[in-house]
N, CA, C and O of each residue as an XYZ file, in Angstrom:
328
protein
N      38.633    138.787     91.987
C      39.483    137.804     91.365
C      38.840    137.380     90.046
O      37.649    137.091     89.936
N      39.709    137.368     89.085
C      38.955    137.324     87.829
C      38.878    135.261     87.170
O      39.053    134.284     87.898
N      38.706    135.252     86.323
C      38.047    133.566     85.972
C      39.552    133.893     84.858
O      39.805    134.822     84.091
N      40.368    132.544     85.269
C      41.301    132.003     84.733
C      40.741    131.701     82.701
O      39.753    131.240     82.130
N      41.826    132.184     82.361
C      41.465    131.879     80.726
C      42.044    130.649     80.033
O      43.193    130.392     79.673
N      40.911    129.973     79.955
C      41.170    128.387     79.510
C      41.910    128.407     78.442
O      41.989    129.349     77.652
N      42.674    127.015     78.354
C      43.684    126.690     77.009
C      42.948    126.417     76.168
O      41.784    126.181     76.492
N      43.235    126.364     75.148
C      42.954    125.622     74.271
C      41.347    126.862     73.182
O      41.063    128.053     73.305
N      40.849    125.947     72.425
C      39.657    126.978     71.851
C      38.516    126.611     72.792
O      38.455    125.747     73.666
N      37.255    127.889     72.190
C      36.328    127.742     73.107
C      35.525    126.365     72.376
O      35.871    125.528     71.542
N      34.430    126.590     73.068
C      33.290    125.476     73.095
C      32.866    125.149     71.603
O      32.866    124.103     70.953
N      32.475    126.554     71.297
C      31.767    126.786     70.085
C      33.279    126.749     68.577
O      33.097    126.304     67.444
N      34.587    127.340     69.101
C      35.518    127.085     67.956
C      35.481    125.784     67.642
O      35.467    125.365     66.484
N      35.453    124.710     69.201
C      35.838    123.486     69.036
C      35.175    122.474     67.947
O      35.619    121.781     67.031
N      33.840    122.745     68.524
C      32.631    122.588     67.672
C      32.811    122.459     65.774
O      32.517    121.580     64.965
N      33.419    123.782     65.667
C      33.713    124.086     64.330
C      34.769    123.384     63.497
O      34.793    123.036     62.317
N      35.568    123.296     64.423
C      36.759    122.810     63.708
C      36.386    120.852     63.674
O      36.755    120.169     62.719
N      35.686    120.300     64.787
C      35.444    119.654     64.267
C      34.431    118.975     63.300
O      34.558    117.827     62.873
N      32.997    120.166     62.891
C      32.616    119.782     61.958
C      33.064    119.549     60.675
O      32.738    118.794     59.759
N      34.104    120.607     60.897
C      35.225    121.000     59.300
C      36.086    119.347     59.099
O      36.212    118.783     58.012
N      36.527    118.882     60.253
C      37.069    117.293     60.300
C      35.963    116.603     59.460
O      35.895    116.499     58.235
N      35.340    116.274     60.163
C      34.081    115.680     59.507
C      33.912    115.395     57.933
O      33.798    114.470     57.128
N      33.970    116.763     58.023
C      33.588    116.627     56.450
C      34.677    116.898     55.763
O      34.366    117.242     54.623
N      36.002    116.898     55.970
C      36.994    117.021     55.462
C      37.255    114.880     55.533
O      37.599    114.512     54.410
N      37.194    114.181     56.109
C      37.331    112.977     56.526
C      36.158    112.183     55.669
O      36.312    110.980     55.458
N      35.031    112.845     55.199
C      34.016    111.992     54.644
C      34.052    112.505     53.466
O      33.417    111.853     52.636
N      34.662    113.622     53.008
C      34.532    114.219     51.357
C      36.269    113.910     50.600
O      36.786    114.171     49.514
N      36.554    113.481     51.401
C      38.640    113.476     50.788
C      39.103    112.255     50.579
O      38.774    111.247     51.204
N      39.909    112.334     49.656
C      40.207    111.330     49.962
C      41.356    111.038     50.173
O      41.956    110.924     49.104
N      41.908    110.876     50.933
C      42.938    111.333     51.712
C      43.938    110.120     52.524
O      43.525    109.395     53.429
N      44.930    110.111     52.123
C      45.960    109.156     52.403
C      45.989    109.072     54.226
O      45.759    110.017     54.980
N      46.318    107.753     54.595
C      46.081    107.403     55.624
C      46.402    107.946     56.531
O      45.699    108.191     57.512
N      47.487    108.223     56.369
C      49.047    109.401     57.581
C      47.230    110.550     57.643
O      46.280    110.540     58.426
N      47.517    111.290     56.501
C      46.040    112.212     57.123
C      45.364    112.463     57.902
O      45.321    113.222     58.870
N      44.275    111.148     57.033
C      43.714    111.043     58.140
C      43.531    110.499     59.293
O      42.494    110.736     59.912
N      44.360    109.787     59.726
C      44.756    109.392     60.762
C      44.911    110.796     61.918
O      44.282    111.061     62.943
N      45.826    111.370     61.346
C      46.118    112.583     62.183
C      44.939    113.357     62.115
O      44.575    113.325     63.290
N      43.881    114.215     61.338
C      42.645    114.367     61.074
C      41.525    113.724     61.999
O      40.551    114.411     62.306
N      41.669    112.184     62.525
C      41.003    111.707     63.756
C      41.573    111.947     65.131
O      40.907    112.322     66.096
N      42.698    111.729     65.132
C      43.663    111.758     66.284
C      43.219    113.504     66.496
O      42.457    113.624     67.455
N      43.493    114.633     65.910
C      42.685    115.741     66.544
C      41.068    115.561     67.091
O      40.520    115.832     68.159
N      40.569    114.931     65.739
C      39.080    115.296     66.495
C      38.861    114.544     67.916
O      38.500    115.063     68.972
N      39.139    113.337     67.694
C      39.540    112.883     69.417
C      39.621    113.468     70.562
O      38.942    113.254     71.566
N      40.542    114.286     70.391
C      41.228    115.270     71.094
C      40.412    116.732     71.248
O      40.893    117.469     72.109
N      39.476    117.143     70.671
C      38.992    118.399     70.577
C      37.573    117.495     71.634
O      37.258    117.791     72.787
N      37.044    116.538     70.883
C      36.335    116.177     71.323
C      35.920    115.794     73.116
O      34.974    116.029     73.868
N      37.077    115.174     73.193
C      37.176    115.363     74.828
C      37.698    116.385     75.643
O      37.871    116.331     76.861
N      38.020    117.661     74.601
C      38.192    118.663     75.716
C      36.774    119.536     75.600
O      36.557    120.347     76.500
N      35.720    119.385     74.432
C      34.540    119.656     74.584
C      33.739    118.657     75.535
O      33.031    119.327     76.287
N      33.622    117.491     75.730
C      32.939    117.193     76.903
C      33.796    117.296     77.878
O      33.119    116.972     78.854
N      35.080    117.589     78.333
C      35.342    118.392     79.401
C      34.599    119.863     79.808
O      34.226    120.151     80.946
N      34.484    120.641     78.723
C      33.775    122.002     79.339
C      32.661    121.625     79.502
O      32.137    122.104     80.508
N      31.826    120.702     78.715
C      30.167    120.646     79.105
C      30.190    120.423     81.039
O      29.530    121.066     81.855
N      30.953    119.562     81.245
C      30.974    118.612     82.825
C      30.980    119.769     83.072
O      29.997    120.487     82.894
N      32.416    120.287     83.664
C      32.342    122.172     83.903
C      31.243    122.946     84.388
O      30.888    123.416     85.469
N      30.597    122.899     82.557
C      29.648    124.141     82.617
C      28.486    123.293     83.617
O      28.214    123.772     84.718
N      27.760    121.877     83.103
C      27.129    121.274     84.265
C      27.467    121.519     85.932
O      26.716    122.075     86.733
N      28.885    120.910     86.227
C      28.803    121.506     87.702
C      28.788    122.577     88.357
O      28.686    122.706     89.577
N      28.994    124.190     86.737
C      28.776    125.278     87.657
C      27.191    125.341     87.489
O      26.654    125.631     88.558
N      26.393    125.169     86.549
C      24.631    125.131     86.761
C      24.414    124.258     88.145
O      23.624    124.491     89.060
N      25.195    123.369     88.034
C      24.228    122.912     89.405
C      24.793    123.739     90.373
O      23.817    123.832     91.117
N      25.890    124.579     91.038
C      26.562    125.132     92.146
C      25.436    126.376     92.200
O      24.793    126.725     93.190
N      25.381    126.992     90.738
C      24.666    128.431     90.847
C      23.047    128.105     91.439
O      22.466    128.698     92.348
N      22.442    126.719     90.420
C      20.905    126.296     90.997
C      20.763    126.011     92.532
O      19.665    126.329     92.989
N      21.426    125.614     93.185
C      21.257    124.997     94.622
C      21.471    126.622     95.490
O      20.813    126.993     96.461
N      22.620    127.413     94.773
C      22.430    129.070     95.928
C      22.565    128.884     97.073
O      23.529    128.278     97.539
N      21.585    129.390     97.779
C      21.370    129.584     99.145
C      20.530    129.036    100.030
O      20.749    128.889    101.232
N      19.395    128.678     99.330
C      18.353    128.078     99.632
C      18.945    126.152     99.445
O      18.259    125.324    100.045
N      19.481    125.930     99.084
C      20.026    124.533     99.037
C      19.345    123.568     98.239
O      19.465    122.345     98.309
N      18.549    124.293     97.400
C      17.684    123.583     96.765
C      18.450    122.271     95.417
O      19.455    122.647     94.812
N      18.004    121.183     95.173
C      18.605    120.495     94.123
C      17.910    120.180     93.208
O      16.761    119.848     93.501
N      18.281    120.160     91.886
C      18.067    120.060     90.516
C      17.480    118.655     90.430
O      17.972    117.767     91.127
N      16.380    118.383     89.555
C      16.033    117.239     89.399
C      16.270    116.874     87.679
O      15.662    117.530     86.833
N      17.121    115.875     87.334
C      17.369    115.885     86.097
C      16.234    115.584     85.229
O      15.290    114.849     85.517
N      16.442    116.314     83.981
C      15.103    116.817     83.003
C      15.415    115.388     82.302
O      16.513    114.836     82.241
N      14.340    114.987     81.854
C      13.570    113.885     81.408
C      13.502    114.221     79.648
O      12.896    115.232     79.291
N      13.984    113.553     78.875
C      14.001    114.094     77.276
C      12.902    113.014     76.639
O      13.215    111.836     76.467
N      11.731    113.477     76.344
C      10.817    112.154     75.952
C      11.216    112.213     74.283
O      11.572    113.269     73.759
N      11.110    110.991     73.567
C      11.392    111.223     72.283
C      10.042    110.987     71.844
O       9.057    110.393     72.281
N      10.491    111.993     70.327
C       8.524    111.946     69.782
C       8.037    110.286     69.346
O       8.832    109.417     68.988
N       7.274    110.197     69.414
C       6.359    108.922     69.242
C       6.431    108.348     70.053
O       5.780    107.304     70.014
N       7.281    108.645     71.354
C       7.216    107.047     72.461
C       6.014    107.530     73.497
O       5.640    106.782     74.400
């Protein structure tokens, strides 16, 4: 059985298109209707990219635990100087 093909763009298009917002939104200058609509996408791209992260998180943890039942202990991010 093969893996269903998600709507919408991938992870990495999403990514793109909204850096291109970004800087289309901070370099323009651009009448409100715009950008308005210009946020109202990135919004929107944006939460269907942290939709795939959750995703991709609950399949790492399904694949880490296997057989052995083992569980993931969440990684610790120290920032430099602390």
């Amino acid at each position: 059985m093969g893996q269903k093909k998600p709507e919408g763009p991938t992870f990495e298009a999403a990514i793109g298109r909204l850096e291109a917002l970004v800087r289309e939104l901070e370099t323009a200058d651009l009448p409100l209707d715009r950008a308005l609509a210009l946020f109202q996408e990135g919004i929107e791209l944006s939460r269907g990219c942290a939709a795939m992260l959750d995703e991709a998180e609950r399949r790492i943890e399904r694949l880490a635990q296997g057989e052995a039942g083992t569980r993931l202990e969440p990684l610790e991010i120290k920032e430099e100087g602390a």
